[in-house]
N, C-alpha and C positions, 0 to 999 in steps of 0.2 A: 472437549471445549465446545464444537460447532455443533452436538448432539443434545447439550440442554438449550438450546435456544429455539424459540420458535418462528416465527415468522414466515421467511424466504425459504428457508431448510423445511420446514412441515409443509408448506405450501406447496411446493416443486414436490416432494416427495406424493403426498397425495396425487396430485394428478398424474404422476407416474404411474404408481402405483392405479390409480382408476384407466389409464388408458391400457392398463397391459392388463388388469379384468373385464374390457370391453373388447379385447381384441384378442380370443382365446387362441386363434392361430396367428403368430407372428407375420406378420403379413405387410404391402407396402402401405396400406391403411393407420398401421400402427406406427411404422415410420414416419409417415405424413404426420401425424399427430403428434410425436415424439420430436420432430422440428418445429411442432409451433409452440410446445413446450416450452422447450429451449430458449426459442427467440422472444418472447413474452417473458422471459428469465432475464432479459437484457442481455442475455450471451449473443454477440455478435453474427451474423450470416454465414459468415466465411467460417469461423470458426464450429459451429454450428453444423455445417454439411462435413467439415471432417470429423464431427465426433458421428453424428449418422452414421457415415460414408463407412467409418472405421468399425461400427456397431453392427452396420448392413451383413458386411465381410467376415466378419467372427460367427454370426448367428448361422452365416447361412454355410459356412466352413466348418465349423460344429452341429450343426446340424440344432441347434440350441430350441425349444422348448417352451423349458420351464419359466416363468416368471420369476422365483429368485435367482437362478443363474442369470438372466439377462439383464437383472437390476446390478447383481456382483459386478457382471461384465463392464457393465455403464459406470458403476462409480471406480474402475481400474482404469476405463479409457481419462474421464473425467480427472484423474488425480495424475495418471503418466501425462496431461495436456497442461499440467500447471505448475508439474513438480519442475525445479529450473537447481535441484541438488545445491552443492555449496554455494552458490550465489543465492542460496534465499536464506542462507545467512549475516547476520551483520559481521562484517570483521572484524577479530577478534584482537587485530592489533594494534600498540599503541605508541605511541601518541597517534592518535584519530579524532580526526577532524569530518564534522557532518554538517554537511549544510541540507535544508531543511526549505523545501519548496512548495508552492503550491498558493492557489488563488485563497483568497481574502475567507472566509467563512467556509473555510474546506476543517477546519479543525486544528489548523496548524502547528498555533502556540500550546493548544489542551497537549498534542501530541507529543513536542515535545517536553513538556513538563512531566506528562507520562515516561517519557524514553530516562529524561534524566533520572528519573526514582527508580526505574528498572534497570537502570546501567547502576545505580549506587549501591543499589540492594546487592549489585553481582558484587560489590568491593571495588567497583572504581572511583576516582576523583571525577567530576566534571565541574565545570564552566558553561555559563552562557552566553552568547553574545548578540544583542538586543538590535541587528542589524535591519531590522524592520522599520527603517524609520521616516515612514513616508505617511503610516496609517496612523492618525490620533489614536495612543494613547495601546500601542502596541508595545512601545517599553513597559508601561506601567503594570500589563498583561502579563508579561513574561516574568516581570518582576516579582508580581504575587505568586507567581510557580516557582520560581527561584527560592523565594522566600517557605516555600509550603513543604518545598525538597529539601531546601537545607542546603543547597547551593551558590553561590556566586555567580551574576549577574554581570556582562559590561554594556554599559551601554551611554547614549551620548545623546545629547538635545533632539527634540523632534524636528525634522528635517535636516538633519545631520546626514554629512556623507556615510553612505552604507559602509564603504570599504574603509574607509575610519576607524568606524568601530570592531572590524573587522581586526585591522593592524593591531589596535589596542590591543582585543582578546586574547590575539596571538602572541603578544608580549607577555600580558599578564600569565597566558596558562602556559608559558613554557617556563616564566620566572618560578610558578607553583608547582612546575611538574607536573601538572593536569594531566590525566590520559586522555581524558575526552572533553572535546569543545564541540557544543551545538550551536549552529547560527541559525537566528530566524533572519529568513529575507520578506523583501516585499510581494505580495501576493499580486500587486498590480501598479501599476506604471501608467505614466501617460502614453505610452501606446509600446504595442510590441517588439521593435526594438530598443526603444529605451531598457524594457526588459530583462531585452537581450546582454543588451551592452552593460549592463548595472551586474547581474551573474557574471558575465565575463571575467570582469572586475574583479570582482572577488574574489572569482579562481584563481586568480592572475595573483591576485595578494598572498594569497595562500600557498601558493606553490614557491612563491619569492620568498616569503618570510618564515615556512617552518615546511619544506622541502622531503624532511625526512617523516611528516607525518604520513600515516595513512590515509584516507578517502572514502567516503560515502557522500552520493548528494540522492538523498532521499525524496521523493514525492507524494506529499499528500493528498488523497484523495478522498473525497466526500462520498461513500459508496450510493448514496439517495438520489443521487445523482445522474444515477446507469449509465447510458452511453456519450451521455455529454464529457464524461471521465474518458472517454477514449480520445477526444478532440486535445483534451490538456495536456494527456502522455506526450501526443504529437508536436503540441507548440513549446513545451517546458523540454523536451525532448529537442529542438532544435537551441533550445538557450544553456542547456548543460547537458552534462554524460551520466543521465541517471542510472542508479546502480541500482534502485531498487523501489518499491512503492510501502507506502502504508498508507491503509486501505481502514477510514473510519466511518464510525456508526454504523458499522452492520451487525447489530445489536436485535433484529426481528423488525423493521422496518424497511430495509433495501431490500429488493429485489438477491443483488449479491454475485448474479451469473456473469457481472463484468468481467470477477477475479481472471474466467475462462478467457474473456474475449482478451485481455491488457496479457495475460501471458503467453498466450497463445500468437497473436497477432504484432507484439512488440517483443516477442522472447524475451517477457521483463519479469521478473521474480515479485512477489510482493513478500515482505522482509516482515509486517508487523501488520497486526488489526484491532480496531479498535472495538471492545464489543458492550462500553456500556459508557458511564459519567464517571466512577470511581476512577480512584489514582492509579490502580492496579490492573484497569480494563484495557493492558494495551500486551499483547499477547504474541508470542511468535507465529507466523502461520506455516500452521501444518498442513501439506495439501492430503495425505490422506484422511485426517479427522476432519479437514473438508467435505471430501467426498464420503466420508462416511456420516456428516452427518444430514447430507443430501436423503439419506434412505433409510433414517432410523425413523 
């Protein structure tokens, strides 16, 4: 998957690869170098000194050498710092319910119109529900992906209460037997608790009205982004219990090294990426075809 793409992956890789032909004995010269890597990758500081740190200790514990062993070595450390096992994937059970976060031009509604055609493809029913109703012309958006999947749509006047349309969804996809209901919310609010208190909300409706479902509240993120996406883990992070990230457009354009800093530094899984415009560009992520395509 992450090995036919260019960009972020062939770019990080080359300078790898040139700083470990520049530096024929492994030395703290090539460590220094190998953090500024890194950090220019938009992979976080912190996160950063422990993949070093961890890289320092195997070379010098192994006695390590060669330039492909210590490239192997780095995309092992790099995939064990991001691999977060059954949490990076989507729950498999249903009735589940997803709500779907993230700021305004993060990708959101593409996202899930993507997600709905890849859950129908797998043989699920899904539902939408058009809880975004704060941004002009956000029903109309979701509606044309509704319409493109071959799904059902709910949704309710522009400036409609969010958890409204919420309550509807919930009636309607339990009256159809839905397995899966996706809600878009609003990306932004008049200010950060309104936010706050609008999520709340929802959960709060959803936990009242269809109790026995399951749970994902997903966060979108714009990977182009780079470290500004760490700031929104943190504030969407205090407005719900996210369970998981999807991480788009890092399609050979983003940098990409966040994936390390948001897993790493919020023990948060990323569940899905988006890696082009097509309907079908929305992918499970693998952290070793990750890291393996850091070095092809």
């Amino acid at each position: 998957m992450f090995g036919e793409r260019k960009g972020f992956f062939g770019r990080m890789s080359e300078r790898i690869n040139d700083a470990l032909m520049m530096n024929p004995t492994i030395d703290e010269d090539f460590f220094d170098e190998l953090e500024e890597i890194l950090i220019t990758s938009d992979i976080g500081m912190d996160t950063t000194v422990k993949v070093v740190e961890t890289l320092r200790t195997e070379v010098k514990a192994n006695n390590m050498t060669k330039p492909g062993v210590i490239k192997i070595r780095l995309g092992k450390i790099i995939a064990d710092t991001i691999n977060k096992g059954e949490a990076q994937k989507l729950s498999p059970e249903t009735p589940l319910v997803i709500l779907m976060i993230g700021i305004n031009g993060g990708g959101k509604t593409t996202s899930i119109g993507k997600l709905a055609y890849k859950l129908k493809k797998e043989g699920k029913t899904v539902m939408l529900a058009a809880a975004d109703t704060f941004r002009a012309a956000a029903g109309e958006q979701l509606q044309i992906w509704g319409d493109r999947v071959g799904v059902n749509v709910v949704r309710h006047a522009e400036g409609a209460d969010p958890s409204a349309v919420i309550y509807d969804a919930i009636q309607s996809a339990k009256a159809k037997n839905m397995d899966v209901l996706i809600c878009d919310t609003a990306g932004r609010l008049q200010n950060k608790k309104n936010l706050m208190d609008e999520l709340a909300k929802m959960n709060k409706v959803i936990s009242r009205e269809w109790p026995e479902a399951a749970r994902e509240n997903l966060l979108v993120l714009d990977a182009t982004t780079g470290k500004n996406a760490v700031s929104q883990v943190s504030e969407f992070g205090e407005a719900a219990n996210i369970t998981g990230i999807v991480l788009t457009k890092l399609d050979g354009t983003a940098k990409g090294g966040i994936v390390l800093t948001i897993a790493d530094e919020f023990d948060m899984p990323v569940k899905f990426v988006g890696l082009g415009e097509g309907i079908e560009d929305l992918e499970e992520f693998d952290p070793q075809d990750f890291a393996k395509g850091i070095f092809e």
